[in-house]
NUGU-855013 format. One record per residue (C-alpha): x, y, z; residue number from 1. Coordinates in steps of 0.05 Angstrom, whole numbers, plus 5000, padded with zeros to 4 digits. Example, Ala and Ser with C-alpha at 12.3 -4.5 7.8 and 13.67 -1.06 7.14 Angstrom:
<atoms>
ATOM     c1     c2     c3   seq
ATOM   5246   4910   5156     1
ATOM   5273   4979   5143     2
</atoms>
This chain:
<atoms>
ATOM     c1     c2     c3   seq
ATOM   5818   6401   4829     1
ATOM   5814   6322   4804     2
ATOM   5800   6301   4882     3
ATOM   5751   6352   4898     4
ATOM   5673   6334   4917     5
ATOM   5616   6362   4885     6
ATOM   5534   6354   4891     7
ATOM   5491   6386   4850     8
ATOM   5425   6357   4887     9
ATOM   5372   6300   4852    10
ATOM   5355   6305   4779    11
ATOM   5294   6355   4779    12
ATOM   5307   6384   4845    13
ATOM   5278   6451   4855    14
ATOM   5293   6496   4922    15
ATOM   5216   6503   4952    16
ATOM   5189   6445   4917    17
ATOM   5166   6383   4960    18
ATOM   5149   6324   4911    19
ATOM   5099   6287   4964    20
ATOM   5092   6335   5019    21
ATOM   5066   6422   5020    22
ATOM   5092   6462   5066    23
ATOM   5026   6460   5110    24
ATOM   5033   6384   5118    25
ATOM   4982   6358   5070    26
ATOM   5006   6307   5012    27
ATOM   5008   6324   4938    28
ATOM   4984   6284   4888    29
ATOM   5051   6239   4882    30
ATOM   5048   6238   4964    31
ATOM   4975   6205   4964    32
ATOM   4992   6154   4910    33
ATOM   5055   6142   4950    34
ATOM   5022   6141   5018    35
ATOM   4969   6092   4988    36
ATOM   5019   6051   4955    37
ATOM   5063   6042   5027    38
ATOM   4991   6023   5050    39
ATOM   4976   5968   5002    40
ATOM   5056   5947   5012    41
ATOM   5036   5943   5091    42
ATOM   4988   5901   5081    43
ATOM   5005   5856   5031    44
ATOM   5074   5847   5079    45
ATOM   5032   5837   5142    46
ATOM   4986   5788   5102    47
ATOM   5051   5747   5081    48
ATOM   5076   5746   5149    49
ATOM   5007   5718   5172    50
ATOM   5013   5661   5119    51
ATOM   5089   5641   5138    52
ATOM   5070   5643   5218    53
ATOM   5010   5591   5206    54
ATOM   5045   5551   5154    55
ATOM   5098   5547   5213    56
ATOM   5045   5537   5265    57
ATOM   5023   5481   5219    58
ATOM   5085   5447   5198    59
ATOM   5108   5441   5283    60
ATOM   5041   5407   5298    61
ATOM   5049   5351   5247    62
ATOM   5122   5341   5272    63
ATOM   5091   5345   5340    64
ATOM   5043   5293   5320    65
ATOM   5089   5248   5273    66
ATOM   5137   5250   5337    67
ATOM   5080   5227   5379    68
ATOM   5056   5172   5340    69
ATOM   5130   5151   5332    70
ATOM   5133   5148   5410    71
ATOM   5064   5108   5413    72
ATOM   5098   5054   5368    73
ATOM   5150   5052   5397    74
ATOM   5114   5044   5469    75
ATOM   5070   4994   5439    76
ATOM   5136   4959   5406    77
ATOM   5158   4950   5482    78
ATOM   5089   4927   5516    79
ATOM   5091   4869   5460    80
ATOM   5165   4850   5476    81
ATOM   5147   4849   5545    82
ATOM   5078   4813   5534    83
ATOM   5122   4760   5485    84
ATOM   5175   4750   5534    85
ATOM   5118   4733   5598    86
ATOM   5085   4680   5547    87
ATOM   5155   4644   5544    88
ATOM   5165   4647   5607    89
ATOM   5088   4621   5624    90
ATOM   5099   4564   5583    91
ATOM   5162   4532   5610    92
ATOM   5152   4565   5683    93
ATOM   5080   4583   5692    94
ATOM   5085   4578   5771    95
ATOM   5142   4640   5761    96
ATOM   5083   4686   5739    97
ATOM   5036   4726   5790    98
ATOM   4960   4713   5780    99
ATOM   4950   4780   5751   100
ATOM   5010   4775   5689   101
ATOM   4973   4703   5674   102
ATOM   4902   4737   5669   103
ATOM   4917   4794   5631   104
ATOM   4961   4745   5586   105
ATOM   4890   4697   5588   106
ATOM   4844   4757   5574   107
ATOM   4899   4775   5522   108
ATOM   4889   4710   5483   109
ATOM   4824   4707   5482   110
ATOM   4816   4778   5455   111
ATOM   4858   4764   5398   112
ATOM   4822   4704   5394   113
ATOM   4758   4742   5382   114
ATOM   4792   4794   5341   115
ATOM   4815   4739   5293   116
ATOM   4743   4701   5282   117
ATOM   4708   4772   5260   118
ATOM   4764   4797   5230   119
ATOM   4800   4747   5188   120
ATOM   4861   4756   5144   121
ATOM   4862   4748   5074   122
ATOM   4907   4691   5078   123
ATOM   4846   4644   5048   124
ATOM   4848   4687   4990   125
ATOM   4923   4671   4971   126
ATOM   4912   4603   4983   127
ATOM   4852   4600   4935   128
ATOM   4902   4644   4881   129
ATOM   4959   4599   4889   130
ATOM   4915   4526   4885   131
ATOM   4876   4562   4830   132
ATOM   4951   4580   4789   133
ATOM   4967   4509   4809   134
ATOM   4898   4485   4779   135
ATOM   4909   4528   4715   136
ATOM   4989   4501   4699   137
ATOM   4967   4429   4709   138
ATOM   4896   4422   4679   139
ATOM   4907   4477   4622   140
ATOM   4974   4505   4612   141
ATOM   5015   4438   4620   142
ATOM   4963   4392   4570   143
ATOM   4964   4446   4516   144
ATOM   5038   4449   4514   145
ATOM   5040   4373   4507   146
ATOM   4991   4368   4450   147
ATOM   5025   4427   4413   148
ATOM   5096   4384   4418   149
ATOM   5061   4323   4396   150
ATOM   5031   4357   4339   151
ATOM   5091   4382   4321   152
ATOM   5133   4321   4313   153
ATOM   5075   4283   4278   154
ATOM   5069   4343   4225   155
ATOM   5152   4333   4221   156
ATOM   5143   4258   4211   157
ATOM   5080   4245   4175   158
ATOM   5083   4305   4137   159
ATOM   5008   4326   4151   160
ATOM   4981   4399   4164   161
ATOM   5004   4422   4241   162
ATOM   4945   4461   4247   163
ATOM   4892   4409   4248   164
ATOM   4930   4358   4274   165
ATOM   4960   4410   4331   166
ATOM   4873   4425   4340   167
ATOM   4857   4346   4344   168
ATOM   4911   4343   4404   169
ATOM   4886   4403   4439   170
ATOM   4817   4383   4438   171
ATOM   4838   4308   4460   172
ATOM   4878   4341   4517   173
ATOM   4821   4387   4550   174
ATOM   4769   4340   4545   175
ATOM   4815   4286   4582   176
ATOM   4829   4334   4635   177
ATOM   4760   4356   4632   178
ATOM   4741   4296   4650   179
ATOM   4796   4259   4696   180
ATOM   4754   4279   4764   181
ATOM   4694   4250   4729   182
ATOM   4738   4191   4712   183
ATOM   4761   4186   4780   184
ATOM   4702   4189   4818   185
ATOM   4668   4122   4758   186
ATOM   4732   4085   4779   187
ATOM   4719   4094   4864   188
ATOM   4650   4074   4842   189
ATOM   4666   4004   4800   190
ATOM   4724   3987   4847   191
ATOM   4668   3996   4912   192
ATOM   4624   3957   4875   193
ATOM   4671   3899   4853   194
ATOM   4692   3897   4934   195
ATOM   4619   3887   4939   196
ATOM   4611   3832   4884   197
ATOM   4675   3796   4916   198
ATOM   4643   3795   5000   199
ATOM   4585   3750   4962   200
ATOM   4629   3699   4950   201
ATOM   4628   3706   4861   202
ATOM   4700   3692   4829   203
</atoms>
């Protein structure tokens, strides 16, 4: 019949014959290499399982640790509000304050203070960047544009060569700059010494 059932056992099925196991218990050839291979897949899985449980173990003792360092900031967030808020109120009201808030504020101070002498920030060094920029666009930059234009609209007019004339100006520029704080300093020194020549009573 069309709805019937049938089994006609595994492909290569014999009655009697045990593919990994004889009849006395002991493993055939295929049973050892199978045995061994469940062996190998044993430990391999209990290996793997090992590796995921540490990695896990690792992984919730750095959240652990991020959340605790989270919490310190934040705790340290609040002392400094607090600290803040007691040096407003020291200053306007210092009489408000119990003797121990104004020490620890005093010893506070002065530790910072201390911290700040050894430990300085490198606030000198953008100062020294910035006057050194500043020192670059107006004793540099700013001259050699200004020669370059002037050379420029004297090779236009008089029709000479821009590149010497444009190397004249340049050279003209620097060495006035060059020379402006040595300038500076001759002119303090003839004006002192006409102030002089004037107290002695000479026109």
């Amino acid at each position: 019949m069309s709805g019937d059932l049938a089994h006609h056992g595994i492909l290569g099925q014999k009655w009697g014959v045990r593919r990994y196991q004889n009849q006395d218990g002991t493993l055939t050839e295929a049973g050892r290499v199978r045995y061994a291979a469940s062996k190998v897949g044993e430990s391999v899985k209990k290996a793997y399982n090992t590796m995921v449980e540490k990695s896990k173990a690792n992984a919730a003792k750095k959240k652990a640790q991020a959340e605790a360092e989270k919490a310190d900031l934040e705790k340290r967030k609040a002392d400094a509000a607090k600290r803040a808020k007691l040096m407003k109120m020291a200053k306007k009201h210092p009489e408000l304050l119990t003797y121990q808030e104004l020490t620890e504020l005093n010893n506070r101070a002065q530790q910072e203070s201390n911290f700040k002498k050894n430990y300085p920030t490198s606030k000198k060094g953008k100062d020294t960047v910035k006057k050194s920029g500043n020192t670059l666009v107006s004793e540099v930059i700013k001259p050699g544009a200004v020669a370059l234009g002037k050379s420029a609209v004297m090779a236009a007019v008089g029709g000479g060569d821009f590149q010497k004339i444009a190397s004249n100006q340049l050279n003209n520029a620097y060495n006035k700059g060059g020379s402006s704080s040595n300038n500076n300093q001759n002119n303090n020194q003839n004006q002192g010494t006409k102030k002089r020549y004037k107290k002695k009573g000479s026109p």
